[in-house]
C-alpha positions in Angstrom: 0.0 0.0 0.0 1.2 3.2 -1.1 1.5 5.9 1.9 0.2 9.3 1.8 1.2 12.1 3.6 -1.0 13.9 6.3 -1.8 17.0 4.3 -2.9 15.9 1.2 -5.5 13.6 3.1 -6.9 16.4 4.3 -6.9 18.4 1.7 -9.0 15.3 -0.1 -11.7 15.2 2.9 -12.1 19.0 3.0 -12.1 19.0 -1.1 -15.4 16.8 -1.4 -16.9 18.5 1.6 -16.9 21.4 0.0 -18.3 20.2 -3.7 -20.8 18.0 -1.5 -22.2 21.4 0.0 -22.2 23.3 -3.3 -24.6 20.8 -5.2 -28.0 21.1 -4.6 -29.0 19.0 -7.4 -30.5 21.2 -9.8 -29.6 22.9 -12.9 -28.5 27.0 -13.3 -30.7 28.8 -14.4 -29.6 29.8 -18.9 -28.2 32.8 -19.7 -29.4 36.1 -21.7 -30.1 34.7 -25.5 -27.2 36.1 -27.7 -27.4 37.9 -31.2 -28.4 35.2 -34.1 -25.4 35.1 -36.2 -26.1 35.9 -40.0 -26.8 32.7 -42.8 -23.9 31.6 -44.6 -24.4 32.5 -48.5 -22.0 30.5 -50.6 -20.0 33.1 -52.6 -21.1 33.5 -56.4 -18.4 31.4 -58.5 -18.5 31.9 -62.3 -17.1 29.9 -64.5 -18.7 31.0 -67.9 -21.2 34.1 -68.9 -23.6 35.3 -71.2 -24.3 38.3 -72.1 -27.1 40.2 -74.0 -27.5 43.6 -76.2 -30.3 45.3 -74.9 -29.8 48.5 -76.8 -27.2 50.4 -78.4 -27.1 53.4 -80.5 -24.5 55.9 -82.0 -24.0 59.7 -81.2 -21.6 62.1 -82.1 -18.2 60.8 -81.3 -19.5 57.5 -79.0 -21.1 54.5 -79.6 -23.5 53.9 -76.3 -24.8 49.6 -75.5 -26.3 48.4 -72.5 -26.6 45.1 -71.9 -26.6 42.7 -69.0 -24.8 39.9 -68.0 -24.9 37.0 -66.3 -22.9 33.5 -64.9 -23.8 29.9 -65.7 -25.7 29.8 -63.1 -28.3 32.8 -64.1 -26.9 35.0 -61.8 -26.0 39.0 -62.5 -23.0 39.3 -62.4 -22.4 42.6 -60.2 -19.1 43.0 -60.4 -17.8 43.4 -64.1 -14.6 44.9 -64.6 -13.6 44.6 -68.4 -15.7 45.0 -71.7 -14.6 44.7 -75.1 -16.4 46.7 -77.9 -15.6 47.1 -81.6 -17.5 48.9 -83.7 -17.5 49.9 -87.7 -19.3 52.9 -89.3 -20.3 52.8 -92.9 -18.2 55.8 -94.7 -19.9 58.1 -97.2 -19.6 55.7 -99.8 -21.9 53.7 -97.9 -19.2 50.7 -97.1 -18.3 49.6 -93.6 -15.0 51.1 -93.1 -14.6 53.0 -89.8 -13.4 50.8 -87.2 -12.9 51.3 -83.3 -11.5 48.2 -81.3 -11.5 49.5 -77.2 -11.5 48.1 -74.1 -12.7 49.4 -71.1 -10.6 48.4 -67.7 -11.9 48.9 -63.7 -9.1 51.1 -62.4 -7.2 52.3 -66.0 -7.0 55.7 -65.7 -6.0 55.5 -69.5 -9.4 53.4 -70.2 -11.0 54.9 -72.7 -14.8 54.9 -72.0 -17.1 54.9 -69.5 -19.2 51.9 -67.9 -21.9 52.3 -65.5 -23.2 49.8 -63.6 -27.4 49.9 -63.1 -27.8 46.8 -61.0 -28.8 43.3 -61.3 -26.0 42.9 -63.9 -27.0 46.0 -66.3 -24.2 47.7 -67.2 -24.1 50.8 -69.6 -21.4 51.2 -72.0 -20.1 54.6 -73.8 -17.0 54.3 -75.5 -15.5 56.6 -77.8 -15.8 56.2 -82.0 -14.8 59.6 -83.6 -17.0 58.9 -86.9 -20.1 58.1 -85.3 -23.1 61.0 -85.5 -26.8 59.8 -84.5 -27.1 59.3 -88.5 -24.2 56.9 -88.5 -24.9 53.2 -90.0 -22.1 50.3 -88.4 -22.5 47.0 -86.9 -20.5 45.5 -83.9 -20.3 43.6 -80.5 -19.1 43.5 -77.1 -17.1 41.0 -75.1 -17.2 41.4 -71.3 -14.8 39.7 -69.1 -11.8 38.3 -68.6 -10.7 41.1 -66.1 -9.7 40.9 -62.1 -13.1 39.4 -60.6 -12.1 36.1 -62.6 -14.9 35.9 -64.8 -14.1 34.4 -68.4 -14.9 36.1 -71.4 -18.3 36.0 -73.0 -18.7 35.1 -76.9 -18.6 38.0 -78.6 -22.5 39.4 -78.7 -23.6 40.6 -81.5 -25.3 44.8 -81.4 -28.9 44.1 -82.2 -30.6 44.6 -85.2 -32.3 48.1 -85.2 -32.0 51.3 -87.4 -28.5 51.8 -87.0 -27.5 48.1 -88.0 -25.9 47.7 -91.0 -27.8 44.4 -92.0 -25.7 42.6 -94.4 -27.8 41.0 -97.2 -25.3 38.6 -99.7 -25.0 35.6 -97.9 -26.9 32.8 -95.8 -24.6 31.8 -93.0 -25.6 28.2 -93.5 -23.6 28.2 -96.6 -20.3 28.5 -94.5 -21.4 26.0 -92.3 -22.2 23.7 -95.2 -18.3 23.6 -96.0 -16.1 25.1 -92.9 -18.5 22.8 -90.4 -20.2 24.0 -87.5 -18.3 27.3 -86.0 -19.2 27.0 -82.8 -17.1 23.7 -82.7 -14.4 25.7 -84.5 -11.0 26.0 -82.1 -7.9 28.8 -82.3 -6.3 25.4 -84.4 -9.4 25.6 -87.3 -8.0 24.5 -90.3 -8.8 26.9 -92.2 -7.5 29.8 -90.3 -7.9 30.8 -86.6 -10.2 33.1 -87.6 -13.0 30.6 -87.8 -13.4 30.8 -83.8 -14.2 34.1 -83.9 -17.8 34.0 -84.9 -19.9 36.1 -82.5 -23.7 35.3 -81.0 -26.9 36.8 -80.9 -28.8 37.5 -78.1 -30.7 34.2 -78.9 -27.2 32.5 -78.6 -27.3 31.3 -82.0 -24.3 31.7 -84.1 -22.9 34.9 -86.7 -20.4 34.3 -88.5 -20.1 36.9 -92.1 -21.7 39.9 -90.4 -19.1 39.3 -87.3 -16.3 38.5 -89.7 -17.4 42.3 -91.8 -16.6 44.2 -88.2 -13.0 43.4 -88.6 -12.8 42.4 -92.7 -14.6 45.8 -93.5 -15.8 46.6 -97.0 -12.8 48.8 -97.5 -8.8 47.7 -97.7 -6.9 49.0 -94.2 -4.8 51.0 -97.1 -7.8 52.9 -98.2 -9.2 53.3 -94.5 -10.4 50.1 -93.4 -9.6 47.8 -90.3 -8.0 44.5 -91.7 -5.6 44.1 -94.7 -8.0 41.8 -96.5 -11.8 43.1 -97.0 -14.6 40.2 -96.5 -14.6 40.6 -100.3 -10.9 39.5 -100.5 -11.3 36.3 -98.4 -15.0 35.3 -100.0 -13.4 35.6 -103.2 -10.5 33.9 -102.8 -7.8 36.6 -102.7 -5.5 38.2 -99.5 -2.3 40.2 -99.1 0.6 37.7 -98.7 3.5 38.6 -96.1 5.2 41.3 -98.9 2.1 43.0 -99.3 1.1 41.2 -102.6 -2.5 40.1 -103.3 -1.9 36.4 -103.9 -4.6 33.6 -104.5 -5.7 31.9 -101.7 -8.7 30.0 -99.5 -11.3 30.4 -101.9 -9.3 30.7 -105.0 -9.2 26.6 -104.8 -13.2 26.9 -106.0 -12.0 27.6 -109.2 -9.3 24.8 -109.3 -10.4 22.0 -107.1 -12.6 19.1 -109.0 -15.8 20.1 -109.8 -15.9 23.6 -108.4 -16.9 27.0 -109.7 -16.0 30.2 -108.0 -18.1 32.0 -110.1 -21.2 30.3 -109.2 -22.0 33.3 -106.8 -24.7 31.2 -105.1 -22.4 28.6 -103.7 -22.1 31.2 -101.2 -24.7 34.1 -101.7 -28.0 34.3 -101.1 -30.2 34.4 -104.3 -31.2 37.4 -103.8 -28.4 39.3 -103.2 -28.3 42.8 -102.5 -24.6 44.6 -102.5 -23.2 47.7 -102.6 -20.6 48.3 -105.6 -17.4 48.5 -104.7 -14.1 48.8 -106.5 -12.1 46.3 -104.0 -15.5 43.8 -104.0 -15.8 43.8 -107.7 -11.7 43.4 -108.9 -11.7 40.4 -106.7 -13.2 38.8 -109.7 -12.9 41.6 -112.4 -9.2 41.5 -112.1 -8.3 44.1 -114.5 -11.3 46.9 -113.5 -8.9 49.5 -113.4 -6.1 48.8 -116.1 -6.3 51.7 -118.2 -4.4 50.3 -121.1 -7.3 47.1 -120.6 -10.2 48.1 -123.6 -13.0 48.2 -121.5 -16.9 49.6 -122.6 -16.4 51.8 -119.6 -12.8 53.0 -118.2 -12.9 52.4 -114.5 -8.7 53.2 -114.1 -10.0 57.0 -112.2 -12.8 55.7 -110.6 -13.3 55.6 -106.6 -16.0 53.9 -104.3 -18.3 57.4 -104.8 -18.4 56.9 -108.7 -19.6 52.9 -108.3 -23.0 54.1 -106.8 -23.7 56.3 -110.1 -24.1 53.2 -112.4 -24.4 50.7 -109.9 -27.2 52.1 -107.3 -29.1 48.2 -107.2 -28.2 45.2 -108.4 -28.0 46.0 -111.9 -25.1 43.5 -113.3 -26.9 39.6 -113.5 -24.1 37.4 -112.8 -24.3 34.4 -115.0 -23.8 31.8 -111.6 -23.4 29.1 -114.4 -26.4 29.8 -115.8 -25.3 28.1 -118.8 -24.4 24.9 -117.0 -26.9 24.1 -115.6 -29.2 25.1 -118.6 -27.9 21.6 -120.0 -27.7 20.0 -116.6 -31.5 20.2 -116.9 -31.6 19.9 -120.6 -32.5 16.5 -120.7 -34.0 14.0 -117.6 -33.0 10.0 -118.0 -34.7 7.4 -116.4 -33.8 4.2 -115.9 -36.0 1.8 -116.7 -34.2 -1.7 -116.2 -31.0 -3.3 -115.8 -31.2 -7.3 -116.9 -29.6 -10.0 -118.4 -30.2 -11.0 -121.9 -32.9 -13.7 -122.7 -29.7 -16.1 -123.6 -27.7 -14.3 -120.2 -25.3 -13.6 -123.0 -25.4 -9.8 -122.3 -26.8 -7.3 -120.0 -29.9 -4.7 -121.4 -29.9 -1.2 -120.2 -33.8 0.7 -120.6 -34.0 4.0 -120.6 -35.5 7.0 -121.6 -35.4 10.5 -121.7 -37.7 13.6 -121.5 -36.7 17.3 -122.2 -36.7 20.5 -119.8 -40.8 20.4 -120.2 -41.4 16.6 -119.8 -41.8 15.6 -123.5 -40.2 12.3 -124.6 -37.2 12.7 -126.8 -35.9 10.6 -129.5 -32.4 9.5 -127.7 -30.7 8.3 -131.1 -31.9 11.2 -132.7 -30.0 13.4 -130.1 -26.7 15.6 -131.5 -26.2 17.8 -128.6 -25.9 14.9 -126.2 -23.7 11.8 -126.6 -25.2 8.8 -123.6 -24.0 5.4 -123.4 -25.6 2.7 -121.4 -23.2 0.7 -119.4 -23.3 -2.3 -116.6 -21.6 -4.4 -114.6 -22.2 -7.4 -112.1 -22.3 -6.7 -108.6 -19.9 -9.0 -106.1 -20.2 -8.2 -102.1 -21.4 -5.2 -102.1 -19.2 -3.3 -104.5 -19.2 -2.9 -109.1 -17.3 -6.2 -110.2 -14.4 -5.1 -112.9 -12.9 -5.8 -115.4 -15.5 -4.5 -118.2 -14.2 -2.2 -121.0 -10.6 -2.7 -119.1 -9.3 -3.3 -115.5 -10.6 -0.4 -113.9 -13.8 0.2 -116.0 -17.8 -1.3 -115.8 -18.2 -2.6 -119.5 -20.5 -0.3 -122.2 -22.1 -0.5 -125.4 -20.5 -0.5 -128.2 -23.7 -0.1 -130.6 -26.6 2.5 -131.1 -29.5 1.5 -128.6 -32.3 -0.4 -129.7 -35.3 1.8 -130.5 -38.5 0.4 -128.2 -41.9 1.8 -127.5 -42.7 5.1 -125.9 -39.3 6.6 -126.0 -37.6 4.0 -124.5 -34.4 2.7 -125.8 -32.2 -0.3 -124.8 -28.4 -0.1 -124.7 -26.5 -3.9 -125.0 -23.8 -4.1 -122.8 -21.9 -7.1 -124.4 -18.4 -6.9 -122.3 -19.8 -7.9 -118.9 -18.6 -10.6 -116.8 -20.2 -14.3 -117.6 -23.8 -15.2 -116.2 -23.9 -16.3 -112.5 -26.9 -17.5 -110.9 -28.6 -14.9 -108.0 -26.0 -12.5 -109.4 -26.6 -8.4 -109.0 -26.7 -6.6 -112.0 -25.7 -2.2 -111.6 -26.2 -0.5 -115.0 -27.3 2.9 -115.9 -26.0 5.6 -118.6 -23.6 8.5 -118.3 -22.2 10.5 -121.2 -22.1 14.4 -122.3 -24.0 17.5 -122.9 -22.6 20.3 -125.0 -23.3 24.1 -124.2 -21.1 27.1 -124.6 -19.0 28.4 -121.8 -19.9 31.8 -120.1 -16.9 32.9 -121.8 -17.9 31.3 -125.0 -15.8 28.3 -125.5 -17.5 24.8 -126.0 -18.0 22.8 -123.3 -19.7 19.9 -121.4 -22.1 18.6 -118.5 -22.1 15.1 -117.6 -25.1 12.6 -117.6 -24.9 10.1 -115.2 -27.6 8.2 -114.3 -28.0 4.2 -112.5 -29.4 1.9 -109.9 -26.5 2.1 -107.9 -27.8 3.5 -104.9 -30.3 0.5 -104.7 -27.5 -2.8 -105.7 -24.3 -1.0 -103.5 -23.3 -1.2 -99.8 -22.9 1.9 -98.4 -22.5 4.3 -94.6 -21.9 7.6 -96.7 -24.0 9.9 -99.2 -23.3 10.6 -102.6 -25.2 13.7 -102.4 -23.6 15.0 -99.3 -20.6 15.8 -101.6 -22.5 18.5 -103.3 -22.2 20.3 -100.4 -18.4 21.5 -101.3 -17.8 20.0 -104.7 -20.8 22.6 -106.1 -20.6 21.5 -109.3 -21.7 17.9 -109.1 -18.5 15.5 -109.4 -18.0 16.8 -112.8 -15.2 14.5 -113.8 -13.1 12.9 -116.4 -14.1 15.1 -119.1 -17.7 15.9 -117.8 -18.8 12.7 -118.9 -19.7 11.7 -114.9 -20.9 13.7 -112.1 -24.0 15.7 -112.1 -26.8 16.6 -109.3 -28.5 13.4 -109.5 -25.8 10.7 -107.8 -23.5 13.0 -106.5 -20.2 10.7 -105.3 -22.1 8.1 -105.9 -22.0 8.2 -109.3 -18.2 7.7 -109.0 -18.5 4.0 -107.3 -19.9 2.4 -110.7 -15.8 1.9 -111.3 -13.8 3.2 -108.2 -14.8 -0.1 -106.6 -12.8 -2.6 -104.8 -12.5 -4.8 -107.5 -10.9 -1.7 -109.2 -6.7 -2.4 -108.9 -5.8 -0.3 -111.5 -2.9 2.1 -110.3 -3.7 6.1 -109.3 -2.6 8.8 -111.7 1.1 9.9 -112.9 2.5 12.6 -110.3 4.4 15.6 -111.5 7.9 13.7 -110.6 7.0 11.0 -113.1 5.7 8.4 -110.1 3.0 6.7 -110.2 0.6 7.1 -107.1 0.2 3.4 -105.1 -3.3 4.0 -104.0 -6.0 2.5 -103.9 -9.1 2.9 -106.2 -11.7 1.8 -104.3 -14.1 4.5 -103.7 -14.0 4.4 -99.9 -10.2 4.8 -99.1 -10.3 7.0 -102.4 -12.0 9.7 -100.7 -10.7 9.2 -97.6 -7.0 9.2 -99.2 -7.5 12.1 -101.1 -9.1 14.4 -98.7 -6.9 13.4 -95.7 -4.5 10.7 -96.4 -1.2 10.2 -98.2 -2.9 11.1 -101.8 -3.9 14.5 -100.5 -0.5 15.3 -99.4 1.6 13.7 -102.5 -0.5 15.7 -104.9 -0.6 19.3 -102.9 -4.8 18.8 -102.3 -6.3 21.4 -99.5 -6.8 20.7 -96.5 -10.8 20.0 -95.8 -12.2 22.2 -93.9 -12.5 21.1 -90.4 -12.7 22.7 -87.3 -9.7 22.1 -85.8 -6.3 21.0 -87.6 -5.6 18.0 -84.4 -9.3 16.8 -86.0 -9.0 16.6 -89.9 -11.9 14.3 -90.2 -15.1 15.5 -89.7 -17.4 12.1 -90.9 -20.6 13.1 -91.3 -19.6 15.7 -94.1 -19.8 12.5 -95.7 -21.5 9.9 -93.5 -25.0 9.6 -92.4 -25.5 9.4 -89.0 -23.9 6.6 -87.2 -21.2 4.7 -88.7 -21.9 0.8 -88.2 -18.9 -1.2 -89.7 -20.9 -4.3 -89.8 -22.2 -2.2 -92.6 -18.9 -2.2 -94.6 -18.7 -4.7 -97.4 -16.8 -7.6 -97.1 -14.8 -7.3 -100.1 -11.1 -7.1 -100.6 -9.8 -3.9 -101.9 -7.3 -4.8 -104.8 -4.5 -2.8 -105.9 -1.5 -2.9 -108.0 0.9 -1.6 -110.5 0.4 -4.1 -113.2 -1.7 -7.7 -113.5 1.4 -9.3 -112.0 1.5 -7.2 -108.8 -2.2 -7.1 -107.6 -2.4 -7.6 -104.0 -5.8 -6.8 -101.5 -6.5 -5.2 -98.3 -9.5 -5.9 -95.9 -12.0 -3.4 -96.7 -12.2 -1.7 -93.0 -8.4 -1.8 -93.2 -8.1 0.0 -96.0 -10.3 2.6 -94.9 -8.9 3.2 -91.6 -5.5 2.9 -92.4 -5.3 6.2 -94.9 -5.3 8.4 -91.0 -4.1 5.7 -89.1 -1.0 5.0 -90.9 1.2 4.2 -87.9 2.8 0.6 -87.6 0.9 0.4 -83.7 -2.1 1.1 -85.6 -1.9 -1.4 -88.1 -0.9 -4.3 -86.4 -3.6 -3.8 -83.9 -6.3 -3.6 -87.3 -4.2 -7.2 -88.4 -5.2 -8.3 -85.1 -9.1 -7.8 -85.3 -8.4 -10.0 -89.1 -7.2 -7.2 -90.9 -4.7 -7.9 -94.0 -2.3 -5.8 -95.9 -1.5 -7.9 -98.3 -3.9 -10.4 -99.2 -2.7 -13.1 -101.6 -4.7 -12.4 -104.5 -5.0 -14.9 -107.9 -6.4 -14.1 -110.8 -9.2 -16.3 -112.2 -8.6 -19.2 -114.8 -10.4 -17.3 -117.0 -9.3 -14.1 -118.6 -12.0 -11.5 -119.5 -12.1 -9.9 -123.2 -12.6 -6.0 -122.7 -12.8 -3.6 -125.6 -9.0 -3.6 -125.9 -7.8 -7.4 -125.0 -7.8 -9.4 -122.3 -8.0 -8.6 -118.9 -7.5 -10.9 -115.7 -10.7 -11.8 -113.3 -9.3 -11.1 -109.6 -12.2 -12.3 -107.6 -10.9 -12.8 -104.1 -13.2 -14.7 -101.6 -14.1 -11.8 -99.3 -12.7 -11.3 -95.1 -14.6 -9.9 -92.7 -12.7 -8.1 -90.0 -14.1 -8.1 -86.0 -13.4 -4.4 -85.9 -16.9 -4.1 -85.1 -16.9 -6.0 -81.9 -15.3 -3.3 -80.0 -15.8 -0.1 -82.3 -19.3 0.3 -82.8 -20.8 3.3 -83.9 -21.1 4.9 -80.3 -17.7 4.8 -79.6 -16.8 5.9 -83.6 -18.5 8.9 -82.9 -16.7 9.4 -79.7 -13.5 9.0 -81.2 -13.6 10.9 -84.0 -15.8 13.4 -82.3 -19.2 13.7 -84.3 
């Protein structure tokens, strides 16, 4: 037992005799309530904004907007720092030329401008534009943000229509879109130029792209008073100062070069009714040689400025042609096919048709001299046009006149088709030429190009969606294909995979070693190694790290299961013909790295397919041909990539 000392026992006894006495067993009484504290209120984050135009107006030397803003979250922002506003003023030539870009900063003393704040995220805007008068006609937007309170940027926000607004009346905004993609997707890494981000918004939120793009590319050259180097004129027709200060073809310019395109057929990107105001800049984009005075023109433009255009020109008195001419023969005559079969003794295939002119009246086809058809047909084989026919890379055509029938129709009789086999696929239909004069009075041609190939051919694209760029319809090898009615589809009746003959001669003397097929065709030449061997352009995508953007060509999902079966052939000669898997061969012109490939060989994918030609040789119009009919491979890629995950991937 431990010992304690005296003391501290006593200290213990008179300790708990004095707790015992102070306890009477009930609780105090509470205190005097205190102040209730004030609620906790999150503080406002933002992390994106919107704003809107509520009004806006010029006076003399200041453009005045007020508009309101607020976060993701639908709150007012109260606390706005920064704001962006440019503005252009039509000059007296009536062209948007006066520009003002200025920002207005919280705590600049140097700030031009002045922004008042009205509550519940109104804000009032005045900012200094020398030009302006209360008469004054310009176009604009703001761009709050970005400043010390942490808020990002807004879009840039279009000034609202009203009397001031210079409305812009040449082109539909859709037609961009149809070609560059949609700009809101658009990234500082666009293909086609940086630029592209830099669409503005309404206060709908929905997207402007030319009258945003005229604040900055005015309607006047920055040497003659205007904002930007190149007007909107400049860049929609294809011209733009190079880094010496020389006007150089570029962008657009490639309408006039590229297959089947026509930079003068205005309406590929202005509205039908178009409604412009003359200008020397706007019209020598085209009408290169306005103002050459040695050049013997009706009228002698070399003295003329912007003030004289509006004596002659005060509506839209010049009718451009917009290949008027064209498609005058385009729509000349309508063919129809009527059936594609085989021959009572299967010898031969028959191609019916018939044709009826601009007002529906049956025409005599072999009585035609302004138009030169030809039936032609072929056997189909998994999906895709079996070749040989005329030669290795051709469907086989007639050789004769067509056989007169009843009611206009006429039969073409394809007699260098592959043999009879039973259940077989026939694809047949008749392409060929009309003449017309050039707008600049040369002869020249449209194509005809009509089939069932649509109906007999596998496909996960649309023809038709390549009209959307190539404006012209496909109008290829020497306008005797193409034409509004297939669109690219027209092409597959001999860029099949059964096609192996080699690609075209390069300008070094090479021969391209691509392949024919109409799938990695396209894909090749818009993306692949044929596009950059022969110096193509670029398609124009949203963003250079995405050059593919599917459904400019695709419908919908892309289901691979879809994809026929058939190997795609290639070669150099008969002797070299080799075949690739058909998904393969399609993936493989983007995803050309070894990694790549050996992971498509290892979902069945092939490079090179062993391929032998057939016992029997085919007689074309020219000789003999090998048969290269290859048993076809289907590839698993489908297992894993199906069309959910395609679209993630490749971001459509």
């Amino acid at each position: 037992m431990k010992l304690m000392s005296k003391c501290r026992v006593a200290l213990l006894v008179a300790t708990a005799l004095g707790m015992s006495a102070c306890n009477d067993g009930k609780d105090g009484n509470d205190g005097l309530p205190g102040e209730p504290g004030a609620p906790w209120v999150p503080p406002v984050v933002t992390t994106s904004a919107v704003a809107k135009v509520m009004e806006w107006q010029y006076a003399e030397g200041v453009v005045n907007v007020e508009f309101s803003v607020e976060n993701q979250d639908g709150v007012p922002v109260e606390d706005l720092d920064k704001v962006q506003l440019m503005s252009t003023i039509k000059n007296e030539a009536g062209l948007l030329a006066d520009t003002v870009d200025v920002t207005w900063v919280a705590g600049d003393d140097n700030a031009p401008g002045t922004l008042t704040h009205a509550g519940e995220g109104i804000y009032n805007l005045s900012m200094p534009h020398e030009a302006a008068t209360s008469e004054s006609i310009g176009t604009g937007y703001i761009r709050p943000g970005n400043g010390e309170n942490g808020m990002p940027r807004t879009k840039r926000v279009m000034f609202t229509k009203n009397d001031s607004y210079a409305q812009v009346s040449t082109t539909d905004d859709a037609k961009c879109v149809a070609c560059h993609g949609e700009f809101e997707d658009a990234t500082g890494n666009a293909t086609w130029g940086w630029h592209q981000h830099h669409h503005a918004i309404d206060n709908d939120q929905e997207v402007i792209i030319v009258e945003a793009c005229l604040v900055c590319h005015t309607q006047t050259e920055q040497k003659d008073g205007g904002w930007a180097e190149n007007t909107m004129a400049m860049l929609g027709h294809g011209y733009k100062y190079d880094d010496d200060g020389v006007i150089q073809a570029s962008g657009h310019a490639s309408l006039s070069t590229s297959y089947s395109m026509d930079k003068y057929r205005c309406s590929t990107c202005h509205v039908d009714d178009v409604v412009f105001t003359a200008s020397l800049n706007g019209c020598a984009t085209c009408h290169a040689d306005l103002q050459d005075a040695d050049k013997d023109l009706t009228v002698n433009h070399s003295n003329f400025t912007d003030l004289d255009c509006a004596t002659c020109h005060n509506s839209f008195q010049h009718e451009h042609e917009n290949g008027a001419n064209r498609d005058e023969a385009l729509n000349r005559y309508n063919f129809e096919i009527i059936s594609v079969v085989r021959s009572e003794d299967k010898a031969t295939i028959e191609v019916t048709t018939k044709a009826t002119d601009s007002e529906g009246k049956v025409v005599d086809i072999n009585a035609l001299t302004d138009a030169s058809p030809n039936g032609w047909a072929t056997v189909m084989r998994n999906g895709e046009a079996m070749l040989p026919g005329r030669d290795e890379g051709h469907v086989a055509r007639a050789k004769t006149a067509p056989i007169a029938g009843e009611n206009g129709e006429v039969t073409y009789i394809i007699t260098h088709a592959l043999p009879y086999v039973e259940g077989e696929v026939l694809a047949g239909g008749v392409d060929g030429r009309i003449s017309y004069t050039h707008r600049w009075g040369y002869p020249a041609n449209a194509p005809i190009s009509v089939s069932n190939i649509k109906d007999v051919r596998r496909t996960s694209s649309d023809g038709m969606k390549c009209l959307t760029c190539h404006t012209e319809g496909l109008d290829g090898h020497g306008s005797a294909r193409g034409g509004f009615d297939l669109g690219g589809d027209a092409c597959s009746q001999c860029h099949s995979a059964y096609n192996w003959a080699p690609g075209k001669t390069q300008d070094d003397g090479t021969i391209g070693d691509y392949a024919m097929a109409w799938g990695p065709l396209v894909h090749n030449m818009h993306f692949g190694a044929y596009k950059q061997d022969r110096g193509l352009n670029d398609m124009p995508t949203t963003d250079k790290n995405m050059p593919v953007d599917c459904q400019a060509c695709h419908t919908g999902m892309i289901d691979l299961e879809d994809v026929a079966p058939a190997v795609v052939l290639n070669g150099m000669d008969e002797s070299s013909v080799y075949g690739i898997t058909a998904i393969s061969a399609n993936c493989a012109t983007c995803h050309t790295g070894d990694a790549a490939k050996n992971h498509m060989i290892q979902q069945g994918g092939d490079f090179n397919v062993a391929i032998t030609p057939e016992a029997d040789m085919h007689t074309g119009e020219s000789g003999d041909f090998a048969v290269f009919d290859p048993a076809p491979i289907t590839e698993s890629c489908s297992v894993c990539h199906s069309p959910a995950r395609l679209a993630e991937a490749h971001n459509y």
